[in-house]
C-alpha positions as a printed Julia matrix, in Angstrom:
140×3 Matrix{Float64}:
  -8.64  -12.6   14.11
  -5.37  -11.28  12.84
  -2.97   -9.02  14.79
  -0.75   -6.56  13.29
   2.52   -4.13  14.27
   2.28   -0.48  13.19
   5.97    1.36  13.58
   6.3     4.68  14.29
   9.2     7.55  15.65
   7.84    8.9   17.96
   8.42   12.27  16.96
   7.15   12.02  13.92
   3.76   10.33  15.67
   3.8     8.89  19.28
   1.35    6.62  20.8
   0.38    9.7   23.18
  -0.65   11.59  19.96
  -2.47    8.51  18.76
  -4.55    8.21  22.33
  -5.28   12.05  22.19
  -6.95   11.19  18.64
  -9.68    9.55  21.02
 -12.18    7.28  19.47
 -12.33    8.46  15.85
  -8.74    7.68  15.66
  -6.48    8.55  13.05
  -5.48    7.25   9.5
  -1.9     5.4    8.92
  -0.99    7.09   5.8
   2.61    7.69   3.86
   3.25    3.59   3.73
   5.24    2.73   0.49
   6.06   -0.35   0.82
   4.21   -3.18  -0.78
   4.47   -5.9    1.57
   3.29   -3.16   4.35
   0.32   -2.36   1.72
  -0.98   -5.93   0.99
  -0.85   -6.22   5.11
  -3.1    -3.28   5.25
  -5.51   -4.73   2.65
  -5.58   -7.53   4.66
  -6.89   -6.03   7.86
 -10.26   -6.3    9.32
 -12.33   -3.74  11.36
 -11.82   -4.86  15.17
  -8.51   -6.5   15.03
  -5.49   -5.3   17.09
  -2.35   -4.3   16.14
   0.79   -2.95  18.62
   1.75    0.31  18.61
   5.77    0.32  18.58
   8.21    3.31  18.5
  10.48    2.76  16.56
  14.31    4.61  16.02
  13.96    6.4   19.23
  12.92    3.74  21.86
  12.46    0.68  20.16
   9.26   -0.69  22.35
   6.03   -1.93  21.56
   4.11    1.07  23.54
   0.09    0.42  23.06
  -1.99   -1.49  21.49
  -4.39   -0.43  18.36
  -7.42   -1.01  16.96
  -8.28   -1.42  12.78
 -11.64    0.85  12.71
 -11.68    1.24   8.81
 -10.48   -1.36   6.46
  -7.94    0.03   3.92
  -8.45    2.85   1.51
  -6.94    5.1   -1.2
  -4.04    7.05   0.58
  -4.61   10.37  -1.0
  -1.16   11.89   0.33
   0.22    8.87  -2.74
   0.1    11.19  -5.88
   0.61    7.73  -7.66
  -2.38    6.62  -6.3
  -1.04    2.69  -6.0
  -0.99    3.04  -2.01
  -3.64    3.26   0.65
  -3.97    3.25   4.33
  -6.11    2.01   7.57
  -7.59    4.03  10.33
  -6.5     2.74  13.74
  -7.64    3.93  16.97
  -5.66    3.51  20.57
  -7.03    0.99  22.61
  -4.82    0.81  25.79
  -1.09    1.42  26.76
   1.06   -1.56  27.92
   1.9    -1.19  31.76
   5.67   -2.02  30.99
   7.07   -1.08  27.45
   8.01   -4.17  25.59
  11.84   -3.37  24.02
  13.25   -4.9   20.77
  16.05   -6.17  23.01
  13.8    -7.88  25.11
  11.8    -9.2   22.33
  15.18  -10.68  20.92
  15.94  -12.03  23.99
  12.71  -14.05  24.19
  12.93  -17.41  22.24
   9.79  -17.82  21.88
   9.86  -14.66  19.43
  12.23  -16.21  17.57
  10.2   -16.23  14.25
   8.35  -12.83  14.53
   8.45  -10.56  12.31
   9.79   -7.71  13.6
  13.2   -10.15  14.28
  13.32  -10.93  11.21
  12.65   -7.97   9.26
  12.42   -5.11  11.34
  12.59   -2.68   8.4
   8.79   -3.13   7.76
   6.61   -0.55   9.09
   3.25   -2.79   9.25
   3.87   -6.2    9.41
   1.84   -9.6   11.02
   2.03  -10.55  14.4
   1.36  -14.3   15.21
  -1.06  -14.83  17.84
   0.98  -16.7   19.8
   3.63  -13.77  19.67
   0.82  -11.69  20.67
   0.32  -13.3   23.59
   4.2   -13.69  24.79
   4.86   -9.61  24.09
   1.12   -9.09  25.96
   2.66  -11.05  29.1
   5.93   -9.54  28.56
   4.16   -5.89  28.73
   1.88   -6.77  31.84
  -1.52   -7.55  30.29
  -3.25  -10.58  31.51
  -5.58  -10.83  28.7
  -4.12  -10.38  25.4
């Protein structure tokens, strides 16, 4: 199974506002950016993705789960992008920061180093697993 990295600011939608969507969740519409859109096609129902605030905070927060594969985006009036619907799953016990993530060699490659700009991006599962340990979850 994949795992993924949604970005959000938090006052535009926090990870509170995504766990008060309960289980139907909520869709992750208004992407325009290609690379973020053939990520999105490329999800499956059931896999996990971190929540992370991004702007204000700069933390993974939660973790996610893909509950319908991707669709037409009807907020796109150019109808070329689509959108997942995600679902909270759990909060991390200690927020992971992007200036601890940085700091951790071993996240070195990830994405959100590297291009932080991206608003969905892959997460490597052995990134996963560093940032679950760095957060406080013993089973990623």
């Amino acid at each position: 199974m994949a795992h993924w990295l949604f970005k959000s600011e938090p006052s535009a939608w926090s990870f509170a506002q995504q766990v008060e969507a309960g289980e139907k969740g909520t869709n992750w519409n208004g992407v325009r950016n290609h690379q973020a859109k053939l990520n999105m096609m490329a999800m499956k129902v059931g896999e996990h993705g971190f929540f992370y605030h991004s702007n204000e905070g700069k933390a993974v927060v939660g973790i996610v789960e893909i509950i319908k594969p991707y669709y037409p985006d009807p907020t796109d009036p150019k109808g070329v992008f689509g959108m997942v619907d995600i679902r909270a799953v759990s909060a991390l016990p200690r927020e992971v920061t992007l200036e601890a993530i940085k700091a951790e060699k071993r996240l070195a490659g990830m994405v959100l180093v590297n291009n932080s700009r991206l608003s969905v991006q892959p997460v490597a599962a052995a990134e996963w697993s560093v940032v679950c340990k760095m957060g406080g979850l013993q089973r990623p």
